[in-house]
C-alpha positions in Angstrom: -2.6 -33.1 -46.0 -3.9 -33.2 -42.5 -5.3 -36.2 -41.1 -8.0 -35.5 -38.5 -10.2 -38.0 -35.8 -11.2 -38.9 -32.7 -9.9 -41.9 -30.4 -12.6 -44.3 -31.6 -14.9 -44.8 -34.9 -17.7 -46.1 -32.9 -19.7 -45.0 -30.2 -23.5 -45.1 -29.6 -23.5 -41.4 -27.9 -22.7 -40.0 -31.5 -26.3 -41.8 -32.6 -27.9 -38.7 -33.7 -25.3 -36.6 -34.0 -22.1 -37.9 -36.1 -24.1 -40.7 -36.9 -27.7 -41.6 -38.0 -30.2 -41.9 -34.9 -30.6 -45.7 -35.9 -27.1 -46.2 -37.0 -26.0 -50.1 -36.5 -22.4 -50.7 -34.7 -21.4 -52.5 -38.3 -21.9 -49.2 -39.9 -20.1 -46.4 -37.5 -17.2 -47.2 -39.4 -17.9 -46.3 -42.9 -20.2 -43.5 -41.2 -17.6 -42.1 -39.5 -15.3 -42.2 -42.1 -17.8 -39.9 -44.5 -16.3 -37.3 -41.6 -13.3 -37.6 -41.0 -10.1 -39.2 -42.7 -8.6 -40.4 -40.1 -8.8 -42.6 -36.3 -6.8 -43.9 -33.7 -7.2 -47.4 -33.5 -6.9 -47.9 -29.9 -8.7 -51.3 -30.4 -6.1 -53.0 -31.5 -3.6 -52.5 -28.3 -6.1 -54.5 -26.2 -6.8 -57.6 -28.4 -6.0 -58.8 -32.3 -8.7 -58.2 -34.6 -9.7 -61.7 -36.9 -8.7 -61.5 -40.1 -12.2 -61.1 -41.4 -12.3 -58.5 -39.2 -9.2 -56.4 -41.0 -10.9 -56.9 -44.1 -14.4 -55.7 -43.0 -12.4 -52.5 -41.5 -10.5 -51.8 -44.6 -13.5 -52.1 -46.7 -15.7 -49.8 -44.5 -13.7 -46.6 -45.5 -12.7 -45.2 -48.6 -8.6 -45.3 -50.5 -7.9 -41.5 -48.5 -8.7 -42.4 -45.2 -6.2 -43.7 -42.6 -6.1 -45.7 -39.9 -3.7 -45.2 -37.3 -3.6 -48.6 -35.0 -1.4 -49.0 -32.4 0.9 -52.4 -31.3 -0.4 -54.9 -29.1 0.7 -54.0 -25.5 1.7 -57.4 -25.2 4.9 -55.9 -27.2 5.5 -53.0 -25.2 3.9 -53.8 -21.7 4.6 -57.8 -21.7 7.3 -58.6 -24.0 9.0 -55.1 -23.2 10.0 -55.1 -27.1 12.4 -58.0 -26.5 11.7 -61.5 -28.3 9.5 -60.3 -30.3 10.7 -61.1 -34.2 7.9 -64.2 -34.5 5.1 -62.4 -32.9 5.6 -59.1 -34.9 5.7 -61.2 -38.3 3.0 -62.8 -37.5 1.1 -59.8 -35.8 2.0 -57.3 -39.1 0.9 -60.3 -41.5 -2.5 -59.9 -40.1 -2.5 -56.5 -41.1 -1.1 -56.6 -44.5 -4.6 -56.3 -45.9 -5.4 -52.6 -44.4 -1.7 -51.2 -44.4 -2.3 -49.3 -47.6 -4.6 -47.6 -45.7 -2.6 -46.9 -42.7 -1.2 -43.7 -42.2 0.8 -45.2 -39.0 1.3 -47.7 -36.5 2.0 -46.2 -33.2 4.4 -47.4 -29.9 2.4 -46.6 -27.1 5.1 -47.1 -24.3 4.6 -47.8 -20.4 5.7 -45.4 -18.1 8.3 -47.9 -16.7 10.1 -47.5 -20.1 12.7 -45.3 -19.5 16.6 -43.9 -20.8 18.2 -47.2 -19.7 15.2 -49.3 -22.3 16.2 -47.2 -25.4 18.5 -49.8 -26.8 15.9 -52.4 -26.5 13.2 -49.3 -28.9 16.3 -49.8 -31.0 16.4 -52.8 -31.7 12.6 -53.1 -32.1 12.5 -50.5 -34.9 15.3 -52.3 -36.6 13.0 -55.5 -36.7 10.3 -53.0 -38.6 9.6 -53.4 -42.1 10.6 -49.3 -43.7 7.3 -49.3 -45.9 5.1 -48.6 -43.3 5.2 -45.1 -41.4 5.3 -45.7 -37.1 5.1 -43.3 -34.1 6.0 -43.7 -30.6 4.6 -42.2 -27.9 6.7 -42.2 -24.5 5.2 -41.4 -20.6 9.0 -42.0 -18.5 9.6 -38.6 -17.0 13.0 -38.2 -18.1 11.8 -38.3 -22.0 10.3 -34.7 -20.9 13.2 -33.1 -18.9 14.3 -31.9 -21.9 18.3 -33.3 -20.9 20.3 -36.5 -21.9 18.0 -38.7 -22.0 15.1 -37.0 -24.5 18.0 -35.9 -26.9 18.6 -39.8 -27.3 15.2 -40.4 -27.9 14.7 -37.8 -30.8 18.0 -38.7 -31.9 16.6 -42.3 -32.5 13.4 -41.0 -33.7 14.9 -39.1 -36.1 17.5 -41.6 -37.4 14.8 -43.8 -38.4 12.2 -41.2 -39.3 9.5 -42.3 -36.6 7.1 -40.0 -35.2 7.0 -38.7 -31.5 3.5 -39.1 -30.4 2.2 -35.9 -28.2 -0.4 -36.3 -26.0 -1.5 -33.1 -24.6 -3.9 -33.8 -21.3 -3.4 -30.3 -19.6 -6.7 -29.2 -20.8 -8.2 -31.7 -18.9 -6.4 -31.6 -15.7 -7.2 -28.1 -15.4 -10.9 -29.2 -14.3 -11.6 -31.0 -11.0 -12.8 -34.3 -11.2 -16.4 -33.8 -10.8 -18.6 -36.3 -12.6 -17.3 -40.2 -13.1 -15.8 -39.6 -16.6 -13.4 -36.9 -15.4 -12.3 -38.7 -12.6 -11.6 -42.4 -14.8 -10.3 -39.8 -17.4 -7.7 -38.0 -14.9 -6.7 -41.6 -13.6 -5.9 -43.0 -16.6 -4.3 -40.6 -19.0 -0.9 -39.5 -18.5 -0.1 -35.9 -16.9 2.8 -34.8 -18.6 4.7 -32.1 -20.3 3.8 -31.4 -24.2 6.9 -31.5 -26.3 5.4 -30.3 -29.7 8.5 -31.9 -31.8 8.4 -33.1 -35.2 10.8 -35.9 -35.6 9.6 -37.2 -38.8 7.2 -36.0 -41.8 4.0 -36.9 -39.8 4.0 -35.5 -36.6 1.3 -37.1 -34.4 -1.0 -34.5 -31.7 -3.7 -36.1 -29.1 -5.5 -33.3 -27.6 -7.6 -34.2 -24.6 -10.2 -32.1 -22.7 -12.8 -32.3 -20.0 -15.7 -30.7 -22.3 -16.8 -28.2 -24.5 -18.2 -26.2 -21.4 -15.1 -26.1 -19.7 -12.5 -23.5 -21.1 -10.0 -25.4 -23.2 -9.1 -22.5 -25.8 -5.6 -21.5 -23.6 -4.0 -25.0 -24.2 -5.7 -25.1 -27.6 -4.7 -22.0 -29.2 -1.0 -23.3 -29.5 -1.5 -26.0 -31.5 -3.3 -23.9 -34.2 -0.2 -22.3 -34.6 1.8 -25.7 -34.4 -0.2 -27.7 -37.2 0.0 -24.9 -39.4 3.8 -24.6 -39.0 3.8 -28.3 -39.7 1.4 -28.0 -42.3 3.6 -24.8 -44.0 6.7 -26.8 -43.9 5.1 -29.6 -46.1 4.4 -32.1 -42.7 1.5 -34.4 -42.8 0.2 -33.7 -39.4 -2.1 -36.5 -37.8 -4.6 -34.9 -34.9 -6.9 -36.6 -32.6 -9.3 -35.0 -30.8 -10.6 -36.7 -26.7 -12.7 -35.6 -24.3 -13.5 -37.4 -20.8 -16.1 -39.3 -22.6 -15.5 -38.7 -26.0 -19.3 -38.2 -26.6 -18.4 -34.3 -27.7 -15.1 -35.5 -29.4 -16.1 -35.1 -32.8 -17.6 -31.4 -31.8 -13.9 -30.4 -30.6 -12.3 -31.9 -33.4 -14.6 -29.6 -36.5 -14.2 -26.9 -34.5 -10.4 -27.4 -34.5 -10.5 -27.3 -38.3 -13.1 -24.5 -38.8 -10.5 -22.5 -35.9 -7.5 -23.3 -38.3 -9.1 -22.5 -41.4 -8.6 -25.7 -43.0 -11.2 -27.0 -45.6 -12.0 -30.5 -44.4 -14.8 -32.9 -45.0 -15.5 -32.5 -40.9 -17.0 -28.9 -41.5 -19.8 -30.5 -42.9 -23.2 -31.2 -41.5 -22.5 -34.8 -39.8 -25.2 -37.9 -40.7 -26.9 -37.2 -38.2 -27.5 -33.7 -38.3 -28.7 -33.7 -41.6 -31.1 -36.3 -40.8 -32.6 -33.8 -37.9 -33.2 -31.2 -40.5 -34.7 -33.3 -42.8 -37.1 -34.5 -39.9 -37.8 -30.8 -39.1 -38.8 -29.7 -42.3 -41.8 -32.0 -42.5 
């Protein structure tokens, strides 16, 4: 299976497009979800959802889609994973309702976090419950050197079968920062190496470019070879698809399906575009 999305299930630039032109904000969700199976739920990192709110999300898509959500920051940016037993009980609790339908819960760590913090990673996976499926995505330059340091952090990964995350941003610091959204873009995602390693069974790719007009296809090309690799060796491959603004996101991410030859639900006419060709046959 391969599990395919953008950064975010709602946006009004998609009105028209992904979704119907007078598509409400409650219903991007289950709209977007008639698309693709799968979104990173970058949402949760900033604040906690209500209750009533994990319940209207888990309702919104169907039993094969999932939801990737990430940890509070206040665990990795505040609490720097230490203390953290009663606020991750609590914090996981809230999400019991959706967790059937999510595929993973993913570490985003500062780039402060580095070699000398991995015993404090250790001792936050051992607080996780094993039922649920996590990834970890790491921005300390010595986790990409490729030297002591990143061998320890596989080696953990792989103990405790947890995903490394891979963000891939080289696509869009190829392009100079011309318009506002490149230039926020390019100061907020990390520049990094890619280190296309599968550590567990659901490897975890976020591909970021400037645009569609903008030539992506030489940093792109690799990771059809990657995901069907992954794919071939029985890997459930999760892949999420940015661009500066993510207004062409969901563009990027069919096309990356239609370029690998897979058959998924995103090579179909989106909401939106089969409402403009109903409109233009009358």
């Amino acid at each position: 299976m391969l599990y395919i999305g953008c950064p975010q299930w709602s946006s009004n630039a998609w009105k028209g497009n992904l979704f119907s032109s007078q598509c409400k904000n409650a219903d991007m969700l289950s709209q977007y979800a008639q698309h693709f199976n799968s979104v990173e739920g970058n949402t949760s990192f900033y604040a906690d959802p209500s209750p009533s709110t994990v319940l209207r999300w888990a309702n919104s898509v169907p039993d094969d889609f999932k939801f990737t959500f990430k940890f509070n920051r206040r665990f990795s940016h505040e609490l720097h994973l230490t203390n953290v037993q009663t606020e991750l009980t609590d914090w996981l609790n809230l999400f019991t309702p959706i967790l059937e339908k999510t595929g993973q819960i993913m570490l985003q760590l500062p780039k402060a976090f580095g070699p000398d913090d991995l015993p404090k990673l250790a001792q936050f996976i051992s607080l996780l419950p094993k039922e649920v499926n996590y990834g970890v995505e790491v921005r300390h330059t010595a986790f990409f050197q490729k030297g002591e340091a990143e061998i320890a952090l596989n080696q953990l990964l792989m103990a405790n079968n947890i995903n490394r995350i891979s963000m891939d941003t080289r696509a869009l610091f190829a392009v100079k920062p011309t318009t506002e959204a490149l230039i926020d873009a390019q100061q907020k995602k990390p520049h990094l190496p890619v280190h296309a390693i599968a550590t567990s069974t659901q490897p975890m790719t976020r591909f970021v470019i400037a645009d569609l007009q903008n030539d992506y296809k030489p940093f792109y090309k690799p990771w059809l070879s990657k995901v069907k690799q992954w794919l071939d060796e029985g890997k459930t491959p999760y892949v999420f698809f940015h661009t500066a603004d993510n207004r062409e996101a969901p563009l990027l991410a069919r096309q990356f399906c239609k370029d690998l030859g897979y058959n998924h639900k995103a090579l179909n006419p989106f909401t939106g575009e089969k409402e403009a060709h109903q409109q233009a046959l009358f």
